[in-house]
VMD Tcl script that builds the backbone (N, CA, C; Angstrom):
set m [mol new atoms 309]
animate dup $m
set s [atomselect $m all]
$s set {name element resname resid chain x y z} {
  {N N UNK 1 A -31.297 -3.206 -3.897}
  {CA C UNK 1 A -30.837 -4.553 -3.667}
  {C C UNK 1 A -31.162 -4.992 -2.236}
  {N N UNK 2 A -31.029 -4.144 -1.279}
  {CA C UNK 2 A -31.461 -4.315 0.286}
  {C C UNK 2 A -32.883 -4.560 0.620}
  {N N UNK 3 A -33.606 -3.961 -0.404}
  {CA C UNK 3 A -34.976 -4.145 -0.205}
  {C C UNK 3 A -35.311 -5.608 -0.891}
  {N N UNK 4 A -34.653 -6.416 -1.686}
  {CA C UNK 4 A -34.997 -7.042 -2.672}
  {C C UNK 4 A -34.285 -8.353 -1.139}
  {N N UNK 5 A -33.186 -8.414 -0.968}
  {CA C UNK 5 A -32.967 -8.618 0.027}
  {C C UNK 5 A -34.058 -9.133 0.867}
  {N N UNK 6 A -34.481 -8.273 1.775}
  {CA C UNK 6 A -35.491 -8.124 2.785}
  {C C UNK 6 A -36.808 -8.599 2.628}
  {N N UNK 7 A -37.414 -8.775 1.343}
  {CA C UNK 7 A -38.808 -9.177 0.996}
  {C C UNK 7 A -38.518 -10.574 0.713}
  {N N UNK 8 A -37.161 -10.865 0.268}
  {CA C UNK 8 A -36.508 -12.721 -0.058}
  {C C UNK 8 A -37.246 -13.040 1.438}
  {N N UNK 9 A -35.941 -12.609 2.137}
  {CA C UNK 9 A -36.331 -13.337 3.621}
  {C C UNK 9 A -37.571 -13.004 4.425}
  {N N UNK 10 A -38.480 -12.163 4.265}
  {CA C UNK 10 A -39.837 -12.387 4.993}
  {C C UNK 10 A -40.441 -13.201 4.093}
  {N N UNK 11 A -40.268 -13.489 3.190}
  {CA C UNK 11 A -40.958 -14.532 2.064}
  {C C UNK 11 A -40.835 -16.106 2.546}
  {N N UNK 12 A -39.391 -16.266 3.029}
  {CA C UNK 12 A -39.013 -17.551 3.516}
  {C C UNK 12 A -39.253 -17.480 4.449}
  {N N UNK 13 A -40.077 -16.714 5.624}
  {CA C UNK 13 A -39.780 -17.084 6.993}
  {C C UNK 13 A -41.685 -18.081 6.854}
  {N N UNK 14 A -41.884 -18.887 8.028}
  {CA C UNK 14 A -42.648 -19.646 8.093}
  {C C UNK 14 A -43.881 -18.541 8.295}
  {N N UNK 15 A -44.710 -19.063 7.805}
  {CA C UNK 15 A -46.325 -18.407 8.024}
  {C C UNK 15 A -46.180 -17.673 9.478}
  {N N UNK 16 A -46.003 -18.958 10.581}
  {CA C UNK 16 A -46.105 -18.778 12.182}
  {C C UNK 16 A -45.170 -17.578 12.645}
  {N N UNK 17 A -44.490 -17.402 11.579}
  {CA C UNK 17 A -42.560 -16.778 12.648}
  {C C UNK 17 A -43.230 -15.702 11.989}
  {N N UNK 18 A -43.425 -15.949 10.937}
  {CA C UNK 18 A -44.066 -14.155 9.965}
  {C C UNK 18 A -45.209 -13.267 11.108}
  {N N UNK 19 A -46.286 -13.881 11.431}
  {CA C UNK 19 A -47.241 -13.539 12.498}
  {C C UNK 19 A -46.753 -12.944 13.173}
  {N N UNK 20 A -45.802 -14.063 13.939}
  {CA C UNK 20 A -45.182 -13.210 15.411}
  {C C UNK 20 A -44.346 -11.857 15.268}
  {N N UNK 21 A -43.873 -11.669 14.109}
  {CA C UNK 21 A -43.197 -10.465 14.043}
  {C C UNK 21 A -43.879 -9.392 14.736}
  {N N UNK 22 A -43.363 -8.543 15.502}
  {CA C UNK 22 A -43.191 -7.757 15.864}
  {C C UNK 22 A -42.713 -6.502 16.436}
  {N N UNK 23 A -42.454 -5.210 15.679}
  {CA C UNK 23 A -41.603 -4.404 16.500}
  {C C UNK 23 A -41.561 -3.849 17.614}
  {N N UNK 24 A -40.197 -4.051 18.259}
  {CA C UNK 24 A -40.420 -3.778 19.908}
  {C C UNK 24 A -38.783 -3.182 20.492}
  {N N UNK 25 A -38.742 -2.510 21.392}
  {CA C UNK 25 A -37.450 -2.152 21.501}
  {C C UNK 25 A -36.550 -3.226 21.285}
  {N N UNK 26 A -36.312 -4.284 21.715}
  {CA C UNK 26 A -35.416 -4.912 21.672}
  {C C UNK 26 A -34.948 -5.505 20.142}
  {N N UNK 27 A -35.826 -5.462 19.705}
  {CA C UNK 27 A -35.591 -5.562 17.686}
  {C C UNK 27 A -34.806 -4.616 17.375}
  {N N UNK 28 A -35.301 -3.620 17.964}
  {CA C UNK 28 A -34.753 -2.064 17.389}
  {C C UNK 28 A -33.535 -2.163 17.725}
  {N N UNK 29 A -32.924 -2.912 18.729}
  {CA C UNK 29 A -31.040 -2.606 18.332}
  {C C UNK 29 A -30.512 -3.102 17.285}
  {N N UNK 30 A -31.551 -4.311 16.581}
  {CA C UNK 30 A -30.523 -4.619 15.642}
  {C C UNK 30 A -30.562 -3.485 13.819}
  {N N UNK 31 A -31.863 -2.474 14.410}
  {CA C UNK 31 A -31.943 -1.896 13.389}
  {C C UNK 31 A -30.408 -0.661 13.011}
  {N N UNK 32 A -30.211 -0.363 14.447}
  {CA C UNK 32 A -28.775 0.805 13.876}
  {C C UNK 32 A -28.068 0.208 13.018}
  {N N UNK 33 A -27.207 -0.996 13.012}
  {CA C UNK 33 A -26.276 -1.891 12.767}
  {C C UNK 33 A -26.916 -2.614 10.548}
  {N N UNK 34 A -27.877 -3.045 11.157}
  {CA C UNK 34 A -28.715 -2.870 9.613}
  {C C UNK 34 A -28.634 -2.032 8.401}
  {N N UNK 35 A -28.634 -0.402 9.364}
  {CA C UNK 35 A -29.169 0.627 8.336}
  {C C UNK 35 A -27.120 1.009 7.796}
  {N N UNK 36 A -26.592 0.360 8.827}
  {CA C UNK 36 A -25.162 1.428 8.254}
  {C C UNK 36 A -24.823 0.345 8.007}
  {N N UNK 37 A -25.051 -0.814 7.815}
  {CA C UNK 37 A -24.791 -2.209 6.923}
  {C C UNK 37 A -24.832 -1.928 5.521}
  {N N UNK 38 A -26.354 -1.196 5.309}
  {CA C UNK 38 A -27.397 -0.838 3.984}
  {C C UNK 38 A -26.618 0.397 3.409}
  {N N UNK 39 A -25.816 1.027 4.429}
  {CA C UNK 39 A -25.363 2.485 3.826}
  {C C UNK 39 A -24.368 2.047 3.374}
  {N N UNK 40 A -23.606 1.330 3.752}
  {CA C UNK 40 A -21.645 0.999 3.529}
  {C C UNK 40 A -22.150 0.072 2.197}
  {N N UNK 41 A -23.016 -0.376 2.147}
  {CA C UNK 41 A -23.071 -1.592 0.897}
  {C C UNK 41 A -23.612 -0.431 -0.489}
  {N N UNK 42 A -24.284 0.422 -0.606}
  {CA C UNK 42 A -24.477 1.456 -0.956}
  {C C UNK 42 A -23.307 1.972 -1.526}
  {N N UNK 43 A -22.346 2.333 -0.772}
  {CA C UNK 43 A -21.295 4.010 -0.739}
  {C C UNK 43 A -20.113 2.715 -1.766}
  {N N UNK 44 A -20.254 1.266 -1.099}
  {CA C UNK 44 A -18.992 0.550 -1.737}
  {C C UNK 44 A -19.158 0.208 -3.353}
  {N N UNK 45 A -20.988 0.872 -3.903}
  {CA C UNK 45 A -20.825 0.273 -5.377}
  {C C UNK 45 A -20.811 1.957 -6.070}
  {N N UNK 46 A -20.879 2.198 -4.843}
  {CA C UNK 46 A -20.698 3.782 -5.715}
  {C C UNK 46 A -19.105 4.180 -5.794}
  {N N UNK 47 A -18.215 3.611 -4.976}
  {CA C UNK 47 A -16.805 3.790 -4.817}
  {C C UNK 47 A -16.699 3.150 -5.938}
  {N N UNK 48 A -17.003 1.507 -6.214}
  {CA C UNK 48 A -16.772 0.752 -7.840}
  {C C UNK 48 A -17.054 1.348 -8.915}
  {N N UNK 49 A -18.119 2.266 -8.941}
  {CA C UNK 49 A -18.288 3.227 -10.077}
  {C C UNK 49 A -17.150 4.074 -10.302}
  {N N UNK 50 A -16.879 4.572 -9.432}
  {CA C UNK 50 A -15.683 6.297 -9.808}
  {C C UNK 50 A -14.420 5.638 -9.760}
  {N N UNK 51 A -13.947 4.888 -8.913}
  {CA C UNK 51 A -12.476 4.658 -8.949}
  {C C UNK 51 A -12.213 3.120 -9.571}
  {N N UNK 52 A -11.075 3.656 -9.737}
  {CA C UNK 52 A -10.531 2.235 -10.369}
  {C C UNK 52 A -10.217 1.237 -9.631}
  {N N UNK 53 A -9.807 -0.245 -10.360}
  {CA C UNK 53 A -10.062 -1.297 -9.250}
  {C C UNK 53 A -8.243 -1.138 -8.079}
  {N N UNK 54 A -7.408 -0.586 -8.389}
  {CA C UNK 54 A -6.175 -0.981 -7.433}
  {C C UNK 54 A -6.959 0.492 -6.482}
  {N N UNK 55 A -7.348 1.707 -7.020}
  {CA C UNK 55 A -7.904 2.973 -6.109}
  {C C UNK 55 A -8.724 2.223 -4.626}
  {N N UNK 56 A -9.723 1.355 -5.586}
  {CA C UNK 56 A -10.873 1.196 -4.623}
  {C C UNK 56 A -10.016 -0.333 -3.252}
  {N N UNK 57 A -9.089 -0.808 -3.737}
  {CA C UNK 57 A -8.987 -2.040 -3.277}
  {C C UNK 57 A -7.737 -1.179 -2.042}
  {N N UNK 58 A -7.470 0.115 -2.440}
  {CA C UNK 58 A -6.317 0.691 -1.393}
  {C C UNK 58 A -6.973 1.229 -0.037}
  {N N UNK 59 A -8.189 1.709 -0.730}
  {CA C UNK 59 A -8.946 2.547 0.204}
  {C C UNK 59 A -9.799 1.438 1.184}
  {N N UNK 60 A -10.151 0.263 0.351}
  {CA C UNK 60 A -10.504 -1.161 1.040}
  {C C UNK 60 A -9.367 -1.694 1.832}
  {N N UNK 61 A -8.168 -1.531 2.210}
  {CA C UNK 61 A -7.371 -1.765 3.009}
  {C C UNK 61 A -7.110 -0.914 3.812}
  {N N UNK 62 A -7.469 -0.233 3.397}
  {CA C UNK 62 A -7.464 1.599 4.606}
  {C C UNK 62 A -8.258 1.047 6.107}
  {N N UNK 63 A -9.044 -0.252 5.541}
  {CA C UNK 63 A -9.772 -0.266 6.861}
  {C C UNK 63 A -8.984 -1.183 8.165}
  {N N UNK 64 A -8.190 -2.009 7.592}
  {CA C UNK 64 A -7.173 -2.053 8.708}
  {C C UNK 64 A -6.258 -1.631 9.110}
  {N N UNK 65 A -5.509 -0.060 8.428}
  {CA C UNK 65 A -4.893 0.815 9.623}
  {C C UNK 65 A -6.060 1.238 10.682}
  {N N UNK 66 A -6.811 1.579 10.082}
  {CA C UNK 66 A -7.604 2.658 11.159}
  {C C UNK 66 A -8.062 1.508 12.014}
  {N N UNK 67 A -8.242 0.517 11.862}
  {CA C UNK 67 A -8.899 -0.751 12.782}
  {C C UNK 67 A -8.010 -0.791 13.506}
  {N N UNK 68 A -6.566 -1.281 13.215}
  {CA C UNK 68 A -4.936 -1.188 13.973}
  {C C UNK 68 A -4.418 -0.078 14.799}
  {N N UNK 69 A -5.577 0.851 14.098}
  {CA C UNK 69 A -4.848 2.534 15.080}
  {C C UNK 69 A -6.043 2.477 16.345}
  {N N UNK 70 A -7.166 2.415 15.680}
  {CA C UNK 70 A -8.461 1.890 17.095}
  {C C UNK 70 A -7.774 1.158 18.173}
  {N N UNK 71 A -7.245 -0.217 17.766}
  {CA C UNK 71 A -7.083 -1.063 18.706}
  {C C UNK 71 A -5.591 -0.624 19.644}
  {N N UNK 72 A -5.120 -0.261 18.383}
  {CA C UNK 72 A -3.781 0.025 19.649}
  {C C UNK 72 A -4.284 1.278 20.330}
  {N N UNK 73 A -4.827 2.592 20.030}
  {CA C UNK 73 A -5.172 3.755 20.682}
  {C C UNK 73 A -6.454 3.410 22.082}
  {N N UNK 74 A -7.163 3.468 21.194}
  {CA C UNK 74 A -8.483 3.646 22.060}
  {C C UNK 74 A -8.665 2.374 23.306}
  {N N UNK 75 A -8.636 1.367 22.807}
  {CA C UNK 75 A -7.954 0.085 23.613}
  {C C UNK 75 A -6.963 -0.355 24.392}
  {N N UNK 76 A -5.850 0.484 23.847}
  {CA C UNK 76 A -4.647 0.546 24.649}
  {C C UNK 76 A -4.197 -0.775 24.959}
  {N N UNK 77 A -4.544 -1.513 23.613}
  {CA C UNK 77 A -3.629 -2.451 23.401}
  {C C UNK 77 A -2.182 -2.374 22.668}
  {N N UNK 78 A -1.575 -3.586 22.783}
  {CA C UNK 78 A -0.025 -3.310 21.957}
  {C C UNK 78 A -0.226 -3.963 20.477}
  {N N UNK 79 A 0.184 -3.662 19.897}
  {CA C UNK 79 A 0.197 -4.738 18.414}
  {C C UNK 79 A 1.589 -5.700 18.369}
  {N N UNK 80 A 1.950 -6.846 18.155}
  {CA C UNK 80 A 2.861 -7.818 18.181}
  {C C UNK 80 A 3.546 -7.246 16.735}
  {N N UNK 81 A 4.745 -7.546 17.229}
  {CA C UNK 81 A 5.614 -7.091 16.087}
  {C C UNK 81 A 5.152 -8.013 15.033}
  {N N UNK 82 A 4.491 -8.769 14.819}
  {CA C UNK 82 A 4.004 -10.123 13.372}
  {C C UNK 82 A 3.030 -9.222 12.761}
  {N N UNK 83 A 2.396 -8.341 14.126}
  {CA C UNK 83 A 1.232 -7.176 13.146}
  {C C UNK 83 A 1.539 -5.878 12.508}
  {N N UNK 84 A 2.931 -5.686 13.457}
  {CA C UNK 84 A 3.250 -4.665 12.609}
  {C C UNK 84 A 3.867 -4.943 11.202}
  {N N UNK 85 A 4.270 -5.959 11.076}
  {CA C UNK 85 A 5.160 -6.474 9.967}
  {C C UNK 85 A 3.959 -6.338 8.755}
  {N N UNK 86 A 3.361 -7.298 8.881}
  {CA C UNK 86 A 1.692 -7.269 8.711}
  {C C UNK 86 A 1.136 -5.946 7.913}
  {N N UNK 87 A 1.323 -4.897 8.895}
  {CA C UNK 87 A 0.611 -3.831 8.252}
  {C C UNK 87 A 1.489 -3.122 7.258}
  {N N UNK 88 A 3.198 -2.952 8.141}
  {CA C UNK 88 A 4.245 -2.682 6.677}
  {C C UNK 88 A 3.858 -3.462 5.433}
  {N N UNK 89 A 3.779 -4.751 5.497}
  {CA C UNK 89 A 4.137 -5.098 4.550}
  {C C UNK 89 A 2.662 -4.804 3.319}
  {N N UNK 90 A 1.619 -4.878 3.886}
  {CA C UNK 90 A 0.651 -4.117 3.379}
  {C C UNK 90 A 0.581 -3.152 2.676}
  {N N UNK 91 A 0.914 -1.806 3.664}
  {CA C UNK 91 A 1.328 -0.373 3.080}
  {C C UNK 91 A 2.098 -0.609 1.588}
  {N N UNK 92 A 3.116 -1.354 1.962}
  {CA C UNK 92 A 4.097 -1.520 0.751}
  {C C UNK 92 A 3.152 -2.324 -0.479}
  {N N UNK 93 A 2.663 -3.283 -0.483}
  {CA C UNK 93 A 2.498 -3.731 -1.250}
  {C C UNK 93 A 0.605 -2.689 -1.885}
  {N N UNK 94 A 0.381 -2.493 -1.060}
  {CA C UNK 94 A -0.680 -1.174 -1.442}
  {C C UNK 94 A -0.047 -0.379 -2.657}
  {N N UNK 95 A 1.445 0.194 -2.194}
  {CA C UNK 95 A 1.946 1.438 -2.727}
  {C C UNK 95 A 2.320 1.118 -4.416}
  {N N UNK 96 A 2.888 -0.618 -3.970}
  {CA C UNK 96 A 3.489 -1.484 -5.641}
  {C C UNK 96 A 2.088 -1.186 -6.106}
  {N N UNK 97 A 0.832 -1.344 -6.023}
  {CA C UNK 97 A -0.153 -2.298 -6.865}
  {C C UNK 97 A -0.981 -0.392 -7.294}
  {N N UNK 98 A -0.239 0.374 -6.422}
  {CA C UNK 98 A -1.301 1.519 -7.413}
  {C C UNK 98 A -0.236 2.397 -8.245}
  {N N UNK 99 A 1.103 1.685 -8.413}
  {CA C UNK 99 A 1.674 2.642 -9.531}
  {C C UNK 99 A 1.546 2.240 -10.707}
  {N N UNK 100 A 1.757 3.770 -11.432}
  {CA C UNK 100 A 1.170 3.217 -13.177}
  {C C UNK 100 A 2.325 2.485 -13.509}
  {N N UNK 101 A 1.696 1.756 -14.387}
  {CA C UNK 101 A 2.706 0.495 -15.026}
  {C C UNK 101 A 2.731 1.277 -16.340}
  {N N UNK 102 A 4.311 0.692 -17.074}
  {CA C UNK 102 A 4.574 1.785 -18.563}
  {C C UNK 102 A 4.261 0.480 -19.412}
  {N N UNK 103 A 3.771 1.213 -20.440}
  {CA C UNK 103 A 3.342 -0.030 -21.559}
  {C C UNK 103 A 2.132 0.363 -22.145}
}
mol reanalyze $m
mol bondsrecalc $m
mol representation Tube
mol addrep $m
């Protein structure tokens, strides 16, 4: 799909802009950021394959503790009590939406 992607947009770029392409270091930073773009879009239809949709949508919220634990740790910022509320109330409602329902 990334490749299918990628041949769209050199297709649309103008004759002139197509020419000028060229690789050069400074292109190359935006390639790291690209390739683990291409990997995470990858790993997320392979997560849709194996798990189920409340599994995959818990582990899809997983990404703002660890974003919330980054920022308050490594940053040594504070989180406002509206964020912590925020993330409780998250957790919780994470915990409602992956129990089995009887029926």
């Amino acid at each position: 799909a990334e490749l299918v992607k990628l041949a769209f947009a050199l297709a649309m770029l103008q004759p002139a802009s197509r020419a000028a392409l060229r690789p050069s270091l400074s292109c190359m930073v935006f390639a790291v950021p690209a390739v683990l773009y291409t990997m995470q879009n990858v790993l997320v239809f392979e997560a849709l394959r194996r798990l189920t949709p409340p599994e995959y949508q818990m582990l899809n919220n997983m990404k703002l503790f660890t974003t919330s634990i980054v920022y308050r740790v490594a940053m040594q910022r504070r989180l406002r009590v509206l964020q912590w509320l925020a993330l409780l109330l998250l957790s919780l409602g994470m915990s409602i939406a992956t129990q089995p329902t009887d029926g």
